[in-house]
N, C-alpha and C positions, 0 to 999 in steps of 0.2 A: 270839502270835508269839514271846512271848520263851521256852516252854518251845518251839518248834521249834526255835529256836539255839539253847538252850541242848542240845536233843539231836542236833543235825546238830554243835555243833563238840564232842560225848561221841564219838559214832559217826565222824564222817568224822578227826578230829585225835586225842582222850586216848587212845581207846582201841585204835586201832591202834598209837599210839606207846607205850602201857603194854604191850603185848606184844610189840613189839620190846624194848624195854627187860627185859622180862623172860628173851628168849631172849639178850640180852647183843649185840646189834647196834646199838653204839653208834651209828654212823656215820647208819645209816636211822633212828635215832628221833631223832636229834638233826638231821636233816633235816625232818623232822615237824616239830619243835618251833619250831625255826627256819620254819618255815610256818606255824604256827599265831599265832605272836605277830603276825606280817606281818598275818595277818586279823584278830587281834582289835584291833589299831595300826586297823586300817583301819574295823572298825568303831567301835571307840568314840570315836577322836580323830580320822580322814582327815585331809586334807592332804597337804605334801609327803609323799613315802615315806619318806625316809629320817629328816625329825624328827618325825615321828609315831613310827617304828619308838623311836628311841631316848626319845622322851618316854614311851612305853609301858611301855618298861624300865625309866626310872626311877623312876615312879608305880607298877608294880605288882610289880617285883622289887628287894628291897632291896639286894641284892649289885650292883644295876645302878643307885643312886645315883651312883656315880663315873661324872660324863660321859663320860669318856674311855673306862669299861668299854664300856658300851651302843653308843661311837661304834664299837670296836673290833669286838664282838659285829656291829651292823650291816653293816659293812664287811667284816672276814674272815668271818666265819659266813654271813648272810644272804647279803651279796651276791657273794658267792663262791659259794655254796651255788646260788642262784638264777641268776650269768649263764654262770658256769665250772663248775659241778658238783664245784666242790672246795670246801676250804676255802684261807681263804690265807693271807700270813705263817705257814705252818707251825702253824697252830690244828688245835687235833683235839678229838673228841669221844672221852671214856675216862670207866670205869668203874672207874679205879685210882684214883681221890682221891674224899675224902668229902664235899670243899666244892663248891658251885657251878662255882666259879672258881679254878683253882691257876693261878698262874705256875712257869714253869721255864725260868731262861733266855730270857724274853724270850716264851717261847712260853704264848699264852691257851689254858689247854686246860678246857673245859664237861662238866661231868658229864651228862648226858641225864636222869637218871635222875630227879635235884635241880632242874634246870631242867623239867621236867613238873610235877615236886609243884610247883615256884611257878606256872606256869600253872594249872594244876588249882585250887588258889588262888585266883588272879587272876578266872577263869573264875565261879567261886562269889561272888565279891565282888562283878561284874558283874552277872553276874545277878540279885541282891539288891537291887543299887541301881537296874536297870531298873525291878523291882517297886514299889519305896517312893519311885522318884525322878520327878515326871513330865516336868520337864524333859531327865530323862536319860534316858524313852523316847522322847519324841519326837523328839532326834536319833537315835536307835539309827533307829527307824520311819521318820526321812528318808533315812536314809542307805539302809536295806533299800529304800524305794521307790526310788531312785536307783539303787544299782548291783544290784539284783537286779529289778528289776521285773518280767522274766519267770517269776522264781519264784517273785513277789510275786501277780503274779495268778492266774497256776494253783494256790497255795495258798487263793484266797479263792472258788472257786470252786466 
């Protein structure tokens, strides 16, 4: 199970978002990315959504120790992303700065490009400790029986 997710979130989330990224369409990978941490919040920690989301930031992105970063990231990013299809307070996702996180002005603006490589990351440290952890597959494995169970069975089938 754990190399199946670990190749549904290569296939369905890094690797479409590394070629947006690479054609320079900020906006769409930085959507992706903004999705994908939303799943892996959900799988490895669930809970509420939105402290899951930003506990996820803070444990697996260092730039997103500052609570207030992750709460923001959540909030304009994600949940703009996910209920408005924007971003909001005027956050953007640009390939002009080399840091994760620039300010300008008040405005949070995310590299996509930076934010993947820390997923990609995050991603691989995961999967590691599924391997060597067994209490940290057997929530991964509760959680898959839980909210996948129909994929859960057609795979074991």
């Amino acid at each position: 199970m754990v190399d199946a997710f670990k190749d549904r979130v290569r296939e369905f989330y890094l690797q479409p978002a590394a070629k947006l990224n690479k054609d320079k369409e900020a906006f769409a990978a930085g959507v992706l990315c903004a999705t994908t941490v939303d799943f892996l919040a959900k799988i490895s920690i669930g809970g509420n959504t939105g402290e899951r989301i930003k506990k996820w930031l803070g444990a697996n992105i260092i730039e997103f120790g500052d609570s207030e970063l992750a709460r923001r990231f959540y909030e304009d990013f994600r949940n703009g992303l996910v209920h408005e299809g924007r971003i909001k307070n005027v956050g953007q996702f640009s390939y002009e700065y080399d840091d994760l996180i620039t300010h300008l002005n008040g405005v949070m603006v995310v590299n996509p490009r930076v934010l993947l490589e820390r997923i990609e990351s995050s991603v691989e440290r995961y999967v590691n400790e599924l391997q060597n952890d067994g209490p940290a597959y057997r929530r991964f494995w509760s959680t898959l029986k839980k909210d996948f169970r129909k994929d859960v069975e057609l795979a074991l089938r």
